[in-house]
N, C-alpha and C positions, 0 to 999 in steps of 0.2 A: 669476468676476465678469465682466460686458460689457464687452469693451472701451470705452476711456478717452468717445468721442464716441457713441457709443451709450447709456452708463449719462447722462450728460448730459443729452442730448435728453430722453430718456424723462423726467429728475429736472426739465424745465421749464429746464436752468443753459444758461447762456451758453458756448459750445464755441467756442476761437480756434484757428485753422488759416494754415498759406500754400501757395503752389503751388510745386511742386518740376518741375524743367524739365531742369535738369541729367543727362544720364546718367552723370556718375562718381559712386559710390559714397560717395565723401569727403563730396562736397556733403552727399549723403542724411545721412551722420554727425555734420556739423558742425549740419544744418539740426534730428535730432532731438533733438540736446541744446540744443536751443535755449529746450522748456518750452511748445511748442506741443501745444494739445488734439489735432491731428490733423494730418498731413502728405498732401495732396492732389498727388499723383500724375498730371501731366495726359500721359497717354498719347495722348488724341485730337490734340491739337495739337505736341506735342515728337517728338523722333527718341527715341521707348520701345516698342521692341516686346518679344516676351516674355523674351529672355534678359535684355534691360538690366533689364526689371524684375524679376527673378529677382532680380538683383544689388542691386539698389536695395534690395529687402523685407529679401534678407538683414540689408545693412548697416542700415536699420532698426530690426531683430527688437528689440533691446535698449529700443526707447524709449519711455516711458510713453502716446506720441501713440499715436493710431489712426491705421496707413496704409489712405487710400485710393485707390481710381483710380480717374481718368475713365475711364472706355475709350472705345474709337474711335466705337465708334456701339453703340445698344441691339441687340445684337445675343446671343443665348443661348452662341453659340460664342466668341464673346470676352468675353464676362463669366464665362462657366466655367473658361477657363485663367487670367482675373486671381485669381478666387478658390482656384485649384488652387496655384496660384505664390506664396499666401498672403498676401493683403488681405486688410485686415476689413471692407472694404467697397468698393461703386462706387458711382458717380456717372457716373450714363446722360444723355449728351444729348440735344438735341432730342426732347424725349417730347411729345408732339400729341395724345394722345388715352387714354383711359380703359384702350382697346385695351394699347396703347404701356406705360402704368403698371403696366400689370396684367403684362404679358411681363416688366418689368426686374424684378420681384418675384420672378415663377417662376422666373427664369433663375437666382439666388439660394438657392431653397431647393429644398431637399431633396424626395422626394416622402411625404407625400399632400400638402405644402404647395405644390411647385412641378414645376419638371422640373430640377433639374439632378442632373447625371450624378455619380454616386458613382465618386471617383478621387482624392481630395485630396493630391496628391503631395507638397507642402512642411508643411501647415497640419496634416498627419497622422505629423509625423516623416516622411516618407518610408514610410508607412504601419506603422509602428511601433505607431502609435497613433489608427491607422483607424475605429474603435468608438467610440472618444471622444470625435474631432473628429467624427462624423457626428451624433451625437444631440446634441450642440452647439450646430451651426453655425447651425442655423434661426434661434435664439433670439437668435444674437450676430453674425450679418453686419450691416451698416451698409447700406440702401440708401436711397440720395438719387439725386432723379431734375432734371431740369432742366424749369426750364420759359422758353423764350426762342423764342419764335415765336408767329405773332398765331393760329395755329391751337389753340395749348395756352389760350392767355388763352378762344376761344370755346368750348373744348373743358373749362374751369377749373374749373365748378362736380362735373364727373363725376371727373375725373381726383381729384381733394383728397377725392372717396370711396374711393377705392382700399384697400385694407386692406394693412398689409406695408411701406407708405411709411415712413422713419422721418424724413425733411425732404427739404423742397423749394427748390431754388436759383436764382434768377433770371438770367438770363442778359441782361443790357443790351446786350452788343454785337451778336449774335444778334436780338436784340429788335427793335434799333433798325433792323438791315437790312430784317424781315419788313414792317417799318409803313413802309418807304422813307424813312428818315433815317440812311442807311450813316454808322456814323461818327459818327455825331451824338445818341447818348444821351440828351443833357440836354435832346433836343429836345420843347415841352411837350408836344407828342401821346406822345411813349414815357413822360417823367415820369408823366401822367397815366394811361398801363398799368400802371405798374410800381406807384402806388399805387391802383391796382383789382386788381391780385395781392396785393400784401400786404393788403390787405382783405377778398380773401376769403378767405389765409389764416389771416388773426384770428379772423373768421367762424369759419372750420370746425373750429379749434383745433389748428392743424397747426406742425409746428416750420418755418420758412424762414429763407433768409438770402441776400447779393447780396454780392458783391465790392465795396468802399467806402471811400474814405478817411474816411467821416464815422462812425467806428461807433456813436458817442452817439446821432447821427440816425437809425440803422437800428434801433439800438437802442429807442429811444422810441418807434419804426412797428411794434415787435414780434419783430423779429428776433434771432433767437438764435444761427443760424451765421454768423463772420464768417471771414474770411481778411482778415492782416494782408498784404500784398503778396505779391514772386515772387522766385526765388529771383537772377534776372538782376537786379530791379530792385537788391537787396542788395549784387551784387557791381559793377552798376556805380556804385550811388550812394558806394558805399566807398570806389572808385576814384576817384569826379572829389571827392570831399571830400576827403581824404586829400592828392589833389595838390594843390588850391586853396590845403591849411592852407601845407604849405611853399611853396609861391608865394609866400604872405601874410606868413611868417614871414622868407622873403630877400629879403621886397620887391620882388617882381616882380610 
């Protein structure tokens, strides 16, 4: 069976996820028995290179979520060792072009489908089980690519043809810098991007999703991937609630 955020997408269901930022292991444990569709793995932005993620998938391995990763950039050489290290999927950013989509796809599969290199160190038992994970893995990698730069929105209608894509993720922060409003998201010229992306995602029948406190509202634009926050915000809003309650409670 496809893993958990893959059989989803494909079934039309709504798949909830958050971003894991943490490099101890614990985090990753406590975060997969949490009941989330999928555990997003942000390797571009956090201190995760390949051993912490190593550690990270392990601790993992047990949990109903799909792990995926960002990786650092679309690049074939480090999408090949997140999948060797045993993802079931990544998440490529800044993809700009039809080019760009079509690479984070091959990088991914197997050949006649793609180019990636047959060596599945973790995902194969430690090749135990080499034969089984390779005629597999085509079918059941997860790839989500990003789209957050004003070059992927011009480039929007070729890229959303792409064959291999299983959803596409909006990127606002990213977004927001390309169109010169750093910082500034909600500003109406990005607003008015972001819903000419998910429009032409609806158009073309493709699964997408944004990072959002409103999912109702992303939800109703069509969105299916969401991410319910990070794994920092978790530990520090725990922290300033938790002390506020007894502040409140000894009257201070």
């Amino acid at each position: 069976m496809p893993p958990t955020l893959k059989r989803k997408l494909s079934q039309g269901q709504f798949a909830i996820g958050t971003w894991v930022t943490f490099a101890d292991p614990a985090c990753m444990e406590i975060l997969s028995a949490a009941g989330f569709d999928f555990l997003l793995i942000d390797a571009e932005h956090a201190l995760i290179g390949p051993e912490t993620l190593r550690d990270l998938l392990i601790a993992g391995k047990d949990s109903p979520a799909s792990l995926i990763v960002r990786v650092p950039w679309n690049d074939p050489v480090r999408i090949k060792i997140v999948l060797d290290l045993g993802a079931d999927g990544i998440m490529a950013p800044m993809v700009n072009s039809a080019d760009e989509a079509r690479l984070a796809v091959a990088a991914c599969k197997y050949p006649p489908e793609g180019i990636r290199s047959v060596g599945a160190w973790r995902p194969s038992r430690y090749y135990l089980d080499g034969d089984d994970y390779v005629r597999r893995a085509n079918a059941e990698t997860t790839v989500i690519v990003q789209i957050e730069h004003r070059r992927a929105v011009e480039a929007l209608d070729e890229i959303l043809k792409v064959p291999g894509i299983d959803a596409f993720f909006i990127g606002p922060a990213d977004l927001s810098a390309s169109l010169n409003h750093l910082a500034d998201s909600g500003h109406p010229d990005v607003q008015a991007t972001i819903e000419r992306i998910f429009a032409a995602c609806r158009s073309a029948g493709v699964a997408f999703g944004m990072d959002g406190d409103d999912p109702k509202r992303l939800a109703g634009l069509g969105a299916r991937l969401f991410t319910a926050g990070i794994d920092t915000w978790f530990l520090a809003n725990g922290a300033m609630t938790a002390a506020a309650e007894v502040r409140a409670a000894l009257g201070l």
